[in-house]
Phi, psi and omega in degrees: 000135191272104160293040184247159187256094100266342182251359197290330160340305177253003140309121174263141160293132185290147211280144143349119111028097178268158176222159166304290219318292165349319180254001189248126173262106190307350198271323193261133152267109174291114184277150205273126168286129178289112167270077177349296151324312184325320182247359172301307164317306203286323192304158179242163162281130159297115186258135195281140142342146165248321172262173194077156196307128174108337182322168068032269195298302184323315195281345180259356149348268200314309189307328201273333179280346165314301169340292173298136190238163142320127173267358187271300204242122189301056206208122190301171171268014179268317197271356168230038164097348183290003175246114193272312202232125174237102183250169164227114156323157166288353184264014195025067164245120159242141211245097199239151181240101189222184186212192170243169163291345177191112170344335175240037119022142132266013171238035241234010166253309205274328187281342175270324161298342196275297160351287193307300183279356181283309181265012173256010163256021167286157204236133201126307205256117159313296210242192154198127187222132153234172187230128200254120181240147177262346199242123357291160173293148171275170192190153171299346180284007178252011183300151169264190216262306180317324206290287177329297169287346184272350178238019170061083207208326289176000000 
């Protein structure tokens, strides 16, 4: 484009710029409309525990350990005491703490893999451990009530 002033006739110049400031008149007040978004934004999502007592995962835990019976005894192994601890982590790592009815068990190989491989198919749950304990000793008093009537004990 030919810049000469023999030609600045006929270059048009660009219209100004629009600003808010422009459109807006201070003397009048516009009333405020509520803007839904506003807090929509501003809000973080609520994140539930993933661990800890009372959790969601703790509670589809237990239910899976429900699952598992005694080859001995007609009685899952949560109702009938063989589960001392079940923690959950912020990291859905879980941690069962259990014991047998006696050290010389015949499952006393096989039921803590069984443990192991049952709650780590919990939909949730990364990890899974369990820690096989003798102390305290088990006993029928550690039975739940449900446990108890299901062995006529009651």
């Amino acid at each position: 484009m030919d810049r000469s002033p023999e030609n600045a006739e006929t270059a048009v110049s660009k219209p100004p710029r629009a600003r808010v400031e422009d459109a807006i008149d201070p003397d009048v007040e516009a009333p405020r409309t509520r803007d839904y978004l506003e807090g929509f934004l501003a809000a973080k999502p609520a994140k539930d525990a993933v661990g800890g007592a009372g959790s969601d995962l703790q509670a589809a835990v237990i239910e899976a350990l429900r699952e598992i019976y005694d080859p001995e005894i007609p009685v899952n192994i949560y109702d009938l005491g063989l589960i001392y601890g079940v923690e959950v982590d912020d990291n859905a790592d879980v941690t069962i703490t259990m014991t047998l009815t006696t050290p010389h068990c015949p499952v006393a190989e096989s039921m803590p893999g069984e443990v192991e491989l049952r709650v780590t198919s919990v939909p949730g749950v990364r990890d899974a451990e369990v820690v096989l304990v003798w102390e305290p000793a088990w006993g029928p008093h550690k039975m739940s009530d449900e446990a108890r009537l299901e062995l006529g004990m009651l």
